[in-house]
PAGULO-737208 format. One record per residue (C-alpha): residue number from 1; residue in one letter; x, y, z. Coordinates in Angstrom, 3 decimals, padded with zeros to 6 digits. Each point is the difference from the previous one (the first is absolute). Example, Ala and Ser with C-alpha at 12.3 -4.5 7.8 and 13.67 -1.06 7.14 Angstrom:
PAGULO-737208
   n res        x        y        z
   1   a  012.300 -004.500  007.800
   2   s  001.370  003.440 -000.660
***
This chain:
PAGULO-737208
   n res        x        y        z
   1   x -007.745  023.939 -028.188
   2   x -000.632 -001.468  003.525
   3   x  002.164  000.248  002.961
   4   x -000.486 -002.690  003.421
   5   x  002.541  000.093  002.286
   6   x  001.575 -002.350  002.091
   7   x  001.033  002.408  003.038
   8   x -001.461  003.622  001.226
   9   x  002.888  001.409 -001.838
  10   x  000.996 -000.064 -003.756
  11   x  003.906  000.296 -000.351
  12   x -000.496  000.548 -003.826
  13   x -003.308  002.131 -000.901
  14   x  000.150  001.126 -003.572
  15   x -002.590  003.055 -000.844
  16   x -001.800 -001.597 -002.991
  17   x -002.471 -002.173  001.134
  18   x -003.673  000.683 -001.929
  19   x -001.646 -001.287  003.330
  20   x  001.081 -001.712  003.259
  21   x -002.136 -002.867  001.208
  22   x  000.683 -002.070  003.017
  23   x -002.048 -002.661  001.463
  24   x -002.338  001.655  001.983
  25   x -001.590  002.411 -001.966
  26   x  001.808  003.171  001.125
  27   x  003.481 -000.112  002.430
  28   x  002.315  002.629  000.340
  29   x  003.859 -001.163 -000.116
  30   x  002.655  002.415  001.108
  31   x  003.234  000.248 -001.419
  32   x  002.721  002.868  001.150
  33   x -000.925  002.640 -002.446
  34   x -002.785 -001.819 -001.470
  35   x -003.584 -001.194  001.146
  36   x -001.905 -002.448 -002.695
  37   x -003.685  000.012  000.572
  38   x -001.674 -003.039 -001.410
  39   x -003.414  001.522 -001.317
  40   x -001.514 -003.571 -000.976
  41   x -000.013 -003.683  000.769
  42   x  002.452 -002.119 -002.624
  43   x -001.700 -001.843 -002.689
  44   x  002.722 -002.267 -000.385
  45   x -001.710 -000.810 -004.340
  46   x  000.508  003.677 -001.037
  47   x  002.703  000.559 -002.511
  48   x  002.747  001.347  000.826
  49   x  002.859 -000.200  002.627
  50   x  000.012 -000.583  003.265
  51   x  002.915  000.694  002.476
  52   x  001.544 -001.551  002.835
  53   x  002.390  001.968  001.630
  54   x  001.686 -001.347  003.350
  55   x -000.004  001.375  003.598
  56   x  002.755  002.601  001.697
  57   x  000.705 -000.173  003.698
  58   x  002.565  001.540  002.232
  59   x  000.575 -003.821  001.291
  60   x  000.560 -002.244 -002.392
  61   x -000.954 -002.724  001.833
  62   x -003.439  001.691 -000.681
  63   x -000.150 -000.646 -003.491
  64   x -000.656 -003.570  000.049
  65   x -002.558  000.414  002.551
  66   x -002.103  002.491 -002.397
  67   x  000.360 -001.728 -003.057
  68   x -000.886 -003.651  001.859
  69   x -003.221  001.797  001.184
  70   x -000.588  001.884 -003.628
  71   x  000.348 -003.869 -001.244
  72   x -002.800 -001.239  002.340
  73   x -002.586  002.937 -000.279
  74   x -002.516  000.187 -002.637
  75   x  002.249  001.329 -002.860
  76   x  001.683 -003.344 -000.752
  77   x -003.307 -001.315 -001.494
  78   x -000.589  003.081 -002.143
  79   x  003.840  000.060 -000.915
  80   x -000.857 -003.982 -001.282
  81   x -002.848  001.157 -001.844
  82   x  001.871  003.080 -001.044
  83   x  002.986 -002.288 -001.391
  84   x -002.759 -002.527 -001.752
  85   x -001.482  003.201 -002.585
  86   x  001.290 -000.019 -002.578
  87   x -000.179  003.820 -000.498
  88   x  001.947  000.679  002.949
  89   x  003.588  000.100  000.446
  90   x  001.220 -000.159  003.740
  91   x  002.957  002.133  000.811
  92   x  002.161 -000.281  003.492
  93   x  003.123  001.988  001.236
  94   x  001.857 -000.556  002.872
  95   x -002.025 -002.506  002.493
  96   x -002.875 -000.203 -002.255
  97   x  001.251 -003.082 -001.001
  98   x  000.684 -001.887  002.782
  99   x -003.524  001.121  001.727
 100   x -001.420 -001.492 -003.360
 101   x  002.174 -003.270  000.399
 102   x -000.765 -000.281  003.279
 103   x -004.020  000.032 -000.670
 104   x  001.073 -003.133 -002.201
 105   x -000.339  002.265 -003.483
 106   x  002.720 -000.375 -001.500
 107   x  001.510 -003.809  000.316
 108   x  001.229 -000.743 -003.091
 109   x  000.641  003.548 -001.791
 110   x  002.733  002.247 -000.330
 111   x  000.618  003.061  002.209
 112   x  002.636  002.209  001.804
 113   x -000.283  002.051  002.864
 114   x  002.384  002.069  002.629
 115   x  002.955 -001.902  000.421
 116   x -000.893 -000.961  003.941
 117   x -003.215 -001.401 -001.709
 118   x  001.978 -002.926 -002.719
 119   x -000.043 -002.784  002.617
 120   x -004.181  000.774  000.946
 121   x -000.687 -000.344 -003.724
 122   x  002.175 -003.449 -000.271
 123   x -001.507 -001.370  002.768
 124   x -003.298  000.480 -001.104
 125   x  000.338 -001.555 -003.704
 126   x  000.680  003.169 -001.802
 127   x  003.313 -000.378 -002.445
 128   x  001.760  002.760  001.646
 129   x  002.130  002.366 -002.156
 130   x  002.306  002.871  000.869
 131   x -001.015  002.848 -002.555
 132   x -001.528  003.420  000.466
 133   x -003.007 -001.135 -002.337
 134   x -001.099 -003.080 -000.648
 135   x -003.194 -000.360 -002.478
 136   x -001.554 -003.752  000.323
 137   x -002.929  001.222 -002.609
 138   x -002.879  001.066  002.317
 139   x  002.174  000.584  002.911
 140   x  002.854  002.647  000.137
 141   x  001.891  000.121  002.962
 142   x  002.663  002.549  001.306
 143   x  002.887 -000.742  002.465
 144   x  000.385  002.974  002.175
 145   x -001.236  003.350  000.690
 146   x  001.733  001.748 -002.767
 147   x -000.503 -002.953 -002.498
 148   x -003.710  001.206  000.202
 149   x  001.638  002.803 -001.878
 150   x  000.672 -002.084 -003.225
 151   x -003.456 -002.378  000.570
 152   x -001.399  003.139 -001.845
 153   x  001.564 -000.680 -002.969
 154   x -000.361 -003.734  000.189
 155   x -003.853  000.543 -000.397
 156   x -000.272  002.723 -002.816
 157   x -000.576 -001.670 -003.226
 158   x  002.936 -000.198 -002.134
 159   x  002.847  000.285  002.303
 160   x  001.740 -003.121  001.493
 161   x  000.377 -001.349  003.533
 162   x  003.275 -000.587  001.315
 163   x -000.262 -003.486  000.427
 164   x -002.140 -002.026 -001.621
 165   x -001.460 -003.350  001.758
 166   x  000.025 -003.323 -001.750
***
């Protein structure tokens, strides 16, 4: 599994990743009580999942800022390419989403995101839904923080999102 993140820190870091990958080909990303080191570049064909989370800030006024800069940096185009493979499912939680609609990715799918985030998603084409999990077949997105929680589940075999997208 890949992680790229949209801000310095990840609100929802789960321990399981088999390798953390970022854009450049190493990047360290501090979290409070975590630090992900990406140890190589993405390769946005390699099967597998790749995850999105969102960005924390003490200002929330912030937010928008980092993922509006995440959008226009380098990721977007591997995200595109990453969302293209067919091997690869993409999964968000929290402002992953929105950083993805707002790099023009996801027009047209399903998604959900943090509940400040609905409106961003609308806006940009995305059919908006209010769920925890919301699995649009290579794309599985979580609303907020602790809906990252049940995003697990949504992507081991067998077990069923809680909302399913059209």
């Amino acid at each position: 599994m890949d992680g790229i993140t949209a801000g310095e820190r990840i609100p929802d870091a789960h321990p399981w990743p088999s390798s953390c990958s970022s854009t450049a080909s190493t990047r360290s990303t501090p979290s409070p009580g975590i630090t992900l080191t990406a140890t190589a570049a993405l390769d946005p064909t390699a099967p597998g999942y790749v995850v999105v989370p969102g960005a924390a800030d003490d200002d929330p006024h912030t937010v928008p800022v980092l993922l509006g800069r995440f959008a226009a940096s380098a990721a977007a185009p591997l995200l595109r390419r990453c969302l293209d493979a067919p091997a690869v499912t993409v999964a968000t939680v929290c402002g992953g989403s929105p950083a993805l609609a707002m790099a023009g990715l996801l027009a047209g799918r399903t998604a959900t995101t943090h509940v400040f985030g609905i409106d961003a998603l609308e806006a940009a084409g995305v059919t908006a839904v209010r769920a925890r999990v919301v699995d649009d077949g290579d794309l599985v997105t979580a609303g907020g923080v602790t809906s990252g929680r049940g995003r697990g589940p949504a992507l081991t075999p067998g077990s069923a999102p809680t909302t399913m997208a059209p």
